[in-house]
One Martini backbone bead per residue (centre of mass of N, CA, C, O) as a GRO file, in nm:
protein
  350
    1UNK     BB    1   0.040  -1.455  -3.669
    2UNK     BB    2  -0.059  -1.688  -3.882
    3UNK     BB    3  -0.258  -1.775  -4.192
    4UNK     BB    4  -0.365  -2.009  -4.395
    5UNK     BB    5  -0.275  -2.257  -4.672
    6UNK     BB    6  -0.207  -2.136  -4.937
    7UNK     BB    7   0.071  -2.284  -5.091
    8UNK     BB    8   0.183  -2.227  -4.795
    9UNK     BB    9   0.111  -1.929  -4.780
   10UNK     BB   10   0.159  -1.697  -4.510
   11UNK     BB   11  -0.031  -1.425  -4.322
   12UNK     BB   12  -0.050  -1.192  -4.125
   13UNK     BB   13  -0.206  -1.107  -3.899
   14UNK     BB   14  -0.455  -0.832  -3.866
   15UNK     BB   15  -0.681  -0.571  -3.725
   16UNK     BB   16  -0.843  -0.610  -3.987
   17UNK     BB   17  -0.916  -0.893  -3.960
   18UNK     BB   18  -1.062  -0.861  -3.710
   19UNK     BB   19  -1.264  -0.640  -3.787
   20UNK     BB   20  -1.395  -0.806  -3.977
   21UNK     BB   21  -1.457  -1.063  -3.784
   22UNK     BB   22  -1.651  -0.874  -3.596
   23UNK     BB   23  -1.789  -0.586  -3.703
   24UNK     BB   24  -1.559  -0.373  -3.683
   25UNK     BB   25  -1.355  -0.140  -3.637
   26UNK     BB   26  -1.002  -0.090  -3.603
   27UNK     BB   27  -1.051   0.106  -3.383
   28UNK     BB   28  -1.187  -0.078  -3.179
   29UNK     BB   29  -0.954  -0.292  -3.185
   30UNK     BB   30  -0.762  -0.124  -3.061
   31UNK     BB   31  -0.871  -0.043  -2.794
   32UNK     BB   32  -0.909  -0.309  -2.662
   33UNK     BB   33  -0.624  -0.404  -2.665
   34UNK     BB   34  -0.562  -0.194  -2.436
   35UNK     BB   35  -0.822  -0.155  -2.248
   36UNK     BB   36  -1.016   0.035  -2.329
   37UNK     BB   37  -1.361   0.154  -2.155
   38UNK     BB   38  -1.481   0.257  -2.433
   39UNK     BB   39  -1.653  -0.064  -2.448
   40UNK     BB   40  -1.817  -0.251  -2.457
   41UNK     BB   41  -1.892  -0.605  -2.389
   42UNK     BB   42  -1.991  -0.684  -2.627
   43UNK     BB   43  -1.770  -0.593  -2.826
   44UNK     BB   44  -1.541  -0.747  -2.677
   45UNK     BB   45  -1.621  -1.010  -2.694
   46UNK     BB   46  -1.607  -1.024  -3.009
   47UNK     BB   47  -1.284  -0.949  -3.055
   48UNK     BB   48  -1.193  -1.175  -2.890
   49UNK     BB   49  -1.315  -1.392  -3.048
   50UNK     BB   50  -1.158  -1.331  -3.304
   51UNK     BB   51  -0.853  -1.349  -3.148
   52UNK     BB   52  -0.868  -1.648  -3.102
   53UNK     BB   53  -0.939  -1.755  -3.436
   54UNK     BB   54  -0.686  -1.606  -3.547
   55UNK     BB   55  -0.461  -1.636  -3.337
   56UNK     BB   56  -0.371  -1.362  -3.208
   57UNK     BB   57  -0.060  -1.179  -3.092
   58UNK     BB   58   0.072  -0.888  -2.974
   59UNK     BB   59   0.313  -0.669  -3.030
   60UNK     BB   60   0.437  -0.532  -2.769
   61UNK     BB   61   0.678  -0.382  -2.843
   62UNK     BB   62   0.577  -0.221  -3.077
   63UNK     BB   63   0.316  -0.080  -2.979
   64UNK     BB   64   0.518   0.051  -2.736
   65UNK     BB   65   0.677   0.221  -2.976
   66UNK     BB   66   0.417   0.398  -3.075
   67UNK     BB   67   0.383   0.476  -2.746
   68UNK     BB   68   0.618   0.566  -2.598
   69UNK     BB   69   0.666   0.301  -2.440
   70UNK     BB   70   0.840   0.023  -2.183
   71UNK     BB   71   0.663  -0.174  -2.020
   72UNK     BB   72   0.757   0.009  -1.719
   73UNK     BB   73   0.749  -0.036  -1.421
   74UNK     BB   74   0.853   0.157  -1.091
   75UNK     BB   75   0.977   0.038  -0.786
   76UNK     BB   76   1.018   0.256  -0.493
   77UNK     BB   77   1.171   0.172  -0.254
   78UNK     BB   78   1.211   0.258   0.082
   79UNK     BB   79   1.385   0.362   0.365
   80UNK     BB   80   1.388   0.167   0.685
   81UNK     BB   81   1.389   0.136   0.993
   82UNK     BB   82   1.584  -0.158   1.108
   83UNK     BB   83   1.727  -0.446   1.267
   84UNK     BB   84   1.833  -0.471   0.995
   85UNK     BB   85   1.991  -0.435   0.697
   86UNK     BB   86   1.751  -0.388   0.478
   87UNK     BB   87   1.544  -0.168   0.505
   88UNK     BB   88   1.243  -0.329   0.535
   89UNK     BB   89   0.924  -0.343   0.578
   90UNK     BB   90   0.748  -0.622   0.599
   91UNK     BB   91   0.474  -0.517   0.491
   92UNK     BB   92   0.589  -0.461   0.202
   93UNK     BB   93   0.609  -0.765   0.114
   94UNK     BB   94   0.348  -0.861   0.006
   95UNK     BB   95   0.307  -0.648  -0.188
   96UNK     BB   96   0.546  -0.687  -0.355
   97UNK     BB   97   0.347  -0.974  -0.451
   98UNK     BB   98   0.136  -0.806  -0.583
   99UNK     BB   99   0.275  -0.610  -0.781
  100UNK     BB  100   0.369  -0.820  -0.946
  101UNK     BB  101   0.116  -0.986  -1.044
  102UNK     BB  102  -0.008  -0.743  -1.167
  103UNK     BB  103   0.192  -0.679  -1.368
  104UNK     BB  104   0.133  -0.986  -1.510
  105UNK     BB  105  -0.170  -0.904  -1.570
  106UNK     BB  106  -0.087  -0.647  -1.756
  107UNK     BB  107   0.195  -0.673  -1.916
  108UNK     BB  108   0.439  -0.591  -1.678
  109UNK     BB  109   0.716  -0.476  -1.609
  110UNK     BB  110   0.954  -0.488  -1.307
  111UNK     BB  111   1.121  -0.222  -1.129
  112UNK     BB  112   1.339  -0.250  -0.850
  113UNK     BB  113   1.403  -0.021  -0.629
  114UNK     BB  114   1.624   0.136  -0.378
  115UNK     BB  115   1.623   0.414  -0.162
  116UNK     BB  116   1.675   0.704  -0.102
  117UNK     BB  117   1.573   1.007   0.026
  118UNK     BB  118   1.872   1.174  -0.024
  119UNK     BB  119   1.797   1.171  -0.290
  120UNK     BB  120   1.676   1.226  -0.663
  121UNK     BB  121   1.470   1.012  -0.789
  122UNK     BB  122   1.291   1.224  -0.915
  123UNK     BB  123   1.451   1.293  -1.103
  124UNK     BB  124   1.553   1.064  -1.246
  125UNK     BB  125   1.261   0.948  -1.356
  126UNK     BB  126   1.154   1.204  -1.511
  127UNK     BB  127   1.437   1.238  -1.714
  128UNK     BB  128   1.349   0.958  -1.779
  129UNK     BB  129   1.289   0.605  -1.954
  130UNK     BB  130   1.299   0.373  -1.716
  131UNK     BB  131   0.926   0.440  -1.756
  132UNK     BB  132   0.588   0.492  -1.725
  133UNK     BB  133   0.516   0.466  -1.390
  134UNK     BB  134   0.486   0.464  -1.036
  135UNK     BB  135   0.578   0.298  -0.762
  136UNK     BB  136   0.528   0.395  -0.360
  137UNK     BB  137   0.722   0.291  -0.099
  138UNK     BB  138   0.767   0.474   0.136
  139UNK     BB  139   0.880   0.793   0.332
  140UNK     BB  140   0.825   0.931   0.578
  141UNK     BB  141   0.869   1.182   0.622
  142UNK     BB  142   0.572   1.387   0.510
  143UNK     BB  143   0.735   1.699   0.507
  144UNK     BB  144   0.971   1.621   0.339
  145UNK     BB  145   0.866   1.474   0.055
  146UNK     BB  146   0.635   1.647  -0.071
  147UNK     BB  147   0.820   1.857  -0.243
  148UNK     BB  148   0.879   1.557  -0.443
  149UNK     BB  149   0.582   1.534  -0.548
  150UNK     BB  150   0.577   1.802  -0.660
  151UNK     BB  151   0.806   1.721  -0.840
  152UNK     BB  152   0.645   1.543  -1.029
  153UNK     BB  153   0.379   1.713  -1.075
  154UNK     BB  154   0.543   1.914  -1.284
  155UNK     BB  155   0.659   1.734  -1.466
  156UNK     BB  156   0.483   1.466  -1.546
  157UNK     BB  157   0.437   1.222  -1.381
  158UNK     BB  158   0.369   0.891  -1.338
  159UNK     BB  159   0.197   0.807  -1.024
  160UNK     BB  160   0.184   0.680  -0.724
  161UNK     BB  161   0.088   0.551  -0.352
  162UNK     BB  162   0.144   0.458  -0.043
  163UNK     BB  163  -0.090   0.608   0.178
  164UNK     BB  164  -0.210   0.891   0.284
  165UNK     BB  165  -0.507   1.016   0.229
  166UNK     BB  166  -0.495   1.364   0.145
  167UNK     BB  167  -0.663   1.622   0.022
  168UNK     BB  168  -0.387   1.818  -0.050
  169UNK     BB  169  -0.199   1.598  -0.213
  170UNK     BB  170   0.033   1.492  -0.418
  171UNK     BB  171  -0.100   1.317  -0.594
  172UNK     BB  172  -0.153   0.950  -0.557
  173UNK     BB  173  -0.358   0.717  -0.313
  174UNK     BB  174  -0.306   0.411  -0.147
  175UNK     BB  175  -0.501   0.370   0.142
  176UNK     BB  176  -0.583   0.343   0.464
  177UNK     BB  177  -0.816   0.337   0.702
  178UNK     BB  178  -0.689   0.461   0.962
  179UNK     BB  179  -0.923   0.559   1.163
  180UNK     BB  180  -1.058   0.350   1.183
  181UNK     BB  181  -0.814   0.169   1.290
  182UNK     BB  182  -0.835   0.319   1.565
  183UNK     BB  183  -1.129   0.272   1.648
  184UNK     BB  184  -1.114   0.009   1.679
  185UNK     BB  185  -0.885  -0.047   1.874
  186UNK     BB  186  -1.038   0.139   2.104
  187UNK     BB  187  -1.359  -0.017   2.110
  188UNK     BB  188  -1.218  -0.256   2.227
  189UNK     BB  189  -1.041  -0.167   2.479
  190UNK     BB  190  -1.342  -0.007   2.567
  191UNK     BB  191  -1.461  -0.333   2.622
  192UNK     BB  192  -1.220  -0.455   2.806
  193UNK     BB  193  -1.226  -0.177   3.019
  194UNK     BB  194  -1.022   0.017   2.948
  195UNK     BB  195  -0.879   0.365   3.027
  196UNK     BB  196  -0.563   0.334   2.989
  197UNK     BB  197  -0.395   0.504   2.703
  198UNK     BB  198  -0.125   0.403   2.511
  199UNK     BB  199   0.104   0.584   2.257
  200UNK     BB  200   0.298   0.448   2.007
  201UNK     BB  201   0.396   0.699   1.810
  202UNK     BB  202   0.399   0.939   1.591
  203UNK     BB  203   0.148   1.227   1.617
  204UNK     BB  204   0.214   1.386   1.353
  205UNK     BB  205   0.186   1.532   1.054
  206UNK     BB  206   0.483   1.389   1.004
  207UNK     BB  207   0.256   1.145   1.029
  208UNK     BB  208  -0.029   1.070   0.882
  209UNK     BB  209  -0.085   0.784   0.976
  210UNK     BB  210  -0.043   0.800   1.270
  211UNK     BB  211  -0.232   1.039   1.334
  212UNK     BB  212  -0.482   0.884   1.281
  213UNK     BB  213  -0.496   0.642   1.455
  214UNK     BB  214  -0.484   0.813   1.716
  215UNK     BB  215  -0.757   0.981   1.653
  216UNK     BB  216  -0.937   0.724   1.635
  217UNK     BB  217  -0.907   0.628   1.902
  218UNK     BB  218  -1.007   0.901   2.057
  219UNK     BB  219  -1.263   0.908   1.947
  220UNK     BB  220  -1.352   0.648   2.093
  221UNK     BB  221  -1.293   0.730   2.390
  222UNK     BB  222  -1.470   0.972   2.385
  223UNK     BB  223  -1.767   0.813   2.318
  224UNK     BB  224  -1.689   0.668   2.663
  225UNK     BB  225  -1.566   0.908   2.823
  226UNK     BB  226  -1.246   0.929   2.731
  227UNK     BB  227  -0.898   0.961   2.720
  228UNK     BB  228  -0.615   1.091   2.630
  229UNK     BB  229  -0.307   1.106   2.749
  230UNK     BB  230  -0.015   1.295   2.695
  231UNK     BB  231   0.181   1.096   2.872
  232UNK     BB  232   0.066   0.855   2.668
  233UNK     BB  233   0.303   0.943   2.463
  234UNK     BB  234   0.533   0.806   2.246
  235UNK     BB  235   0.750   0.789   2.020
  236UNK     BB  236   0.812   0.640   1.698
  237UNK     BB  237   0.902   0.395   1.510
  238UNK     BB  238   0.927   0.130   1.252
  239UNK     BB  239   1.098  -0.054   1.539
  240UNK     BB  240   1.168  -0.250   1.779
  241UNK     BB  241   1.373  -0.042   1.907
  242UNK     BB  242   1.192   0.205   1.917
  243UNK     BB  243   0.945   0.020   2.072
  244UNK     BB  244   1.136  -0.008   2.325
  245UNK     BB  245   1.200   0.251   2.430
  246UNK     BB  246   0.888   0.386   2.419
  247UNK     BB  247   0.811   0.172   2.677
  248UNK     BB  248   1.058   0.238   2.875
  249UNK     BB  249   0.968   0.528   2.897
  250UNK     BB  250   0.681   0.513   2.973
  251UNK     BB  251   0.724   0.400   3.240
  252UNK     BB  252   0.942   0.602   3.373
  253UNK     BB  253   0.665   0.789   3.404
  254UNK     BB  254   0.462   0.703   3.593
  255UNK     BB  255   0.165   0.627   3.432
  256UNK     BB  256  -0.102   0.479   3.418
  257UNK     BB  257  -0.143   0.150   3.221
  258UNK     BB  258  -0.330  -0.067   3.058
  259UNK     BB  259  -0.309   0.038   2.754
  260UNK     BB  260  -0.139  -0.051   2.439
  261UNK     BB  261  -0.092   0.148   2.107
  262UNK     BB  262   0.074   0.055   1.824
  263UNK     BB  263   0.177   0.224   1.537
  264UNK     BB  264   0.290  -0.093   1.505
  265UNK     BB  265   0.386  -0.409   1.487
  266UNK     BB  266   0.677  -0.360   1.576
  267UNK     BB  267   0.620  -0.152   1.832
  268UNK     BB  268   0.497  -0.362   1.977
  269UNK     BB  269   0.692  -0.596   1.997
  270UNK     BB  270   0.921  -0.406   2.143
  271UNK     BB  271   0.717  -0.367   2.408
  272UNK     BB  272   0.664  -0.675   2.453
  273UNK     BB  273   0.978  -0.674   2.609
  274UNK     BB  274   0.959  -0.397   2.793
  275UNK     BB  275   0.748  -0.514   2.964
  276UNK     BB  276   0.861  -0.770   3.060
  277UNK     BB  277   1.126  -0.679   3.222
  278UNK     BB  278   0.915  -0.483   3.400
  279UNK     BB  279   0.680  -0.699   3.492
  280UNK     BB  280   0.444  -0.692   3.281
  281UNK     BB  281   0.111  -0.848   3.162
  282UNK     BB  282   0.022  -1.006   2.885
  283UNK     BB  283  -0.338  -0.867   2.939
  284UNK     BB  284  -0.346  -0.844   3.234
  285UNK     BB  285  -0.202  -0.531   3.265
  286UNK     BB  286  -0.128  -0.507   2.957
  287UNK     BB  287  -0.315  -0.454   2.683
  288UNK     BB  288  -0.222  -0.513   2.289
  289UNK     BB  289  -0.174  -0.336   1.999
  290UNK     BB  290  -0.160  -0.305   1.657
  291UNK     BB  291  -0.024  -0.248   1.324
  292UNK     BB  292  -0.069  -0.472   0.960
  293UNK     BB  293  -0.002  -0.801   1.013
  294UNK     BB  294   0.218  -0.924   1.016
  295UNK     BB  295   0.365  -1.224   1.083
  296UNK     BB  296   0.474  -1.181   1.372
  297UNK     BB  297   0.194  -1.136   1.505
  298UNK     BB  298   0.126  -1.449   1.519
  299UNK     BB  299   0.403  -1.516   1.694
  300UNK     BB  300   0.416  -1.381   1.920
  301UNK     BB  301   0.449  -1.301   2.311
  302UNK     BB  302   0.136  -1.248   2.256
  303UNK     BB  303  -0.063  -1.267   2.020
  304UNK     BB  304  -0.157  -1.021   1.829
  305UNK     BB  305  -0.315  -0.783   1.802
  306UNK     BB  306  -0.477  -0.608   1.477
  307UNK     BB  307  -0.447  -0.419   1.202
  308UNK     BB  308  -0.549  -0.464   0.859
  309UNK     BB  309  -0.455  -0.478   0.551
  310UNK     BB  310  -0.491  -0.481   0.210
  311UNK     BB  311  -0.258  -0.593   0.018
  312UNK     BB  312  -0.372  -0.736  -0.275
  313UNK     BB  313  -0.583  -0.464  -0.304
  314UNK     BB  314  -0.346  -0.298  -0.343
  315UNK     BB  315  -0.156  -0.372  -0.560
  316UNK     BB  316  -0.380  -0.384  -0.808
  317UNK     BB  317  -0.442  -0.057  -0.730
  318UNK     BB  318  -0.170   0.065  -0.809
  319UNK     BB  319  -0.128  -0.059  -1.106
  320UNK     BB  320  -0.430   0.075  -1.176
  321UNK     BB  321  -0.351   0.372  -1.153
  322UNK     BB  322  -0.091   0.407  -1.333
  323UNK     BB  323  -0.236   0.294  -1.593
  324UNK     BB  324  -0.456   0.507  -1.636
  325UNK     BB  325  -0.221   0.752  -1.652
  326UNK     BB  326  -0.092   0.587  -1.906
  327UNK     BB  327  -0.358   0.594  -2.089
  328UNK     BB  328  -0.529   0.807  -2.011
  329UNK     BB  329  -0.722   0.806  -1.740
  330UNK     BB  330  -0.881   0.811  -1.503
  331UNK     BB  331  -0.791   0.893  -1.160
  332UNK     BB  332  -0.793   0.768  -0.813
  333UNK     BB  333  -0.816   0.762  -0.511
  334UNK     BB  334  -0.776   0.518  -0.217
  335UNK     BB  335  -0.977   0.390   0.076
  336UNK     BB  336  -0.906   0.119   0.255
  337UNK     BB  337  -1.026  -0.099   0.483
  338UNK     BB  338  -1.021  -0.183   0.796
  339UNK     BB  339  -0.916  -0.527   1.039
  340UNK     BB  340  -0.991  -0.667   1.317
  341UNK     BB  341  -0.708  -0.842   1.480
  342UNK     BB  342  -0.796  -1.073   1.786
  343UNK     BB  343  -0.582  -1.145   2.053
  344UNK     BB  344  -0.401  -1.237   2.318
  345UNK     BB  345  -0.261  -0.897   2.371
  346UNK     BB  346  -0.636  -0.845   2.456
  347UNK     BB  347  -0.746  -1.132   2.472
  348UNK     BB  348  -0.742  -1.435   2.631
  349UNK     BB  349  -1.012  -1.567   2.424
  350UNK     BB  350  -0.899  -1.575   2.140
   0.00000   0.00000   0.00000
């Protein structure tokens, strides 16, 4: 941006010119220029106060030339199994509306690829400059997946993921208190008298939101003085054709349940129909909730029970912890609370 109007001849504003005019160093006005945590309210406000009255703007182009960045940040969707042809889990919709959002206001371009798992996309983003960060979303198997994101932090790759948080686990992740949200929905059920609480799910450490979810049930269970019977678990993936399946499974084993929770809303839908077909009413003979809140949820015959995630503060946390690591700040993972929508497929007073 230009200033002056001596004779017509008018010089670029430059960062020293902030520094005069608002009273402090240089390096001050670099600091706050990208956004770095290290500087009072005070000076900040000073400081955009004179970028505002000298009308400046900032080449982001040269800056990151300067700082050896792309200016863009690279969303990798992994493949899920789903009944179309997408292989996009409808859950992840939403994030990345919110995750674009967060990085227009971030003044980050995204680059959005669609990965298959038995690809080498760690190496290929590690060796390349097509990204100054990442952001994962959806990996299935987390042991199979896990040797890659540790061959990133090997790497020094700055990544993010939406995902189980978990203790010992290979850089940083954004994800919901599954724990929580399975206990909301255990205590929910035997609240509403349910003593057989089927779950349809993988519930080994190989899904470890699948697995907390499972825990988080059984712990309010247990509270309640009941258990899960191992009889009334079967795997699924996250498709309605699995959860349809897991559900015929279920009926097949002859053990009586009265309350059905599935590791996600897709799996519920899908059992949501192996129960009508098998002449089960819900939630007369069996109460029915689901998990993530997708849009199908809220339109299911009938309306789905549901443990919600909190997508849009999902996305903006996704892409501050990847600038954290990008500009070298301390950054750290981050488990959001779950939020129990009870709907008509387990109180029909809802």
């Amino acid at each position: 941006m230009d200033r002056g109007s001596d004779g017509g001849k008018r010089g670029r504003v430059t960062s020293i010119d902030i520094a005069h005019l608002a009273g402090v160093s240089q390096a001050t006005v670099s600091r706050v220029l990208r956004g770095e945590p290290r500087v009072s309210q005070a000076t900040r406000d000073k400081v955009m106060a004179a970028v505002q009255e000298l009308r400046y703007t900032v080449d982001s182009r040269a800056s990151n030339l300067r700082l050896q960045r792309t200016g863009t940040l690279a969303l990798l969707l992994f493949e899920d199994p789903t009944d179309d042809d997408s292989h996009i889990n409808p859950f992840f919709l939403s994030m990345l509306g919110s995750i674009t959002r967060a990085c227009a206001r971030a003044g980050q371009d995204l680059l959005v690829s669609f990965q298959q798992l038995s690809d080498d996309w760690h190496a290929d983003y590690a060796d390349s400059r097509k990204a100054d960060g990442l952001i994962l979303l959806g990996y299935g198997d987390y042991l199979a997946y896990r040797c890659k994101l540790e061959k990133l932090v090997a790497q020094g790759t700055r990544f993010v993921r939406w995902g189980a948080v978990l203790p010992d686990q290979p850089g940083l992740s954004i994800g919901c208190d599954n724990f929580q949200g399975g206990r909301l929905v255990g205590g929910h059920l035997v609240r509403l008298g349910r003593r057989r609480v089927a779950f349809l799910g993988d519930a080994s450490q190989r899904f470890p939101e699948f697995h907390d979810r499972h825990r988080g049930c059984a712990a309010a269970l247990t509270e309640a003085g009941l258990s899960l019977d191992p009889q009334l678990q079967v795997d699924a993936h996250s498709s309605e054709e699995s959860g349809h399946a897991a559900a015929v499974e279920l009926i097949r084993r002859g053990r009586r349940f009265d309350a059905l929770f599935a590791a996600s809303d897709l799996i519920a839908v899908g059992a949501l129909r192996a129960l009508a077909e098998h002449g089960l009413r819900v939630p007369q003979d069996v109460a029915v909730a689901g998990f993530d809140d997708i849009p199908a949820a809220r339109f299911s015959h009938p309306p789905l029970t549901t443990v919600a995630q909190d997508t849009a503060s999902a996305g903006a946390m996704l892409v501050d912890t990847v600038m954290h690591q990008v500009r070298g700040e301390p950054a750290g993972s981050v488990m959001l609370p779950a939020t129990l929508r009870v709907r008509q497929s387990s109180d029909p007073s809802a």
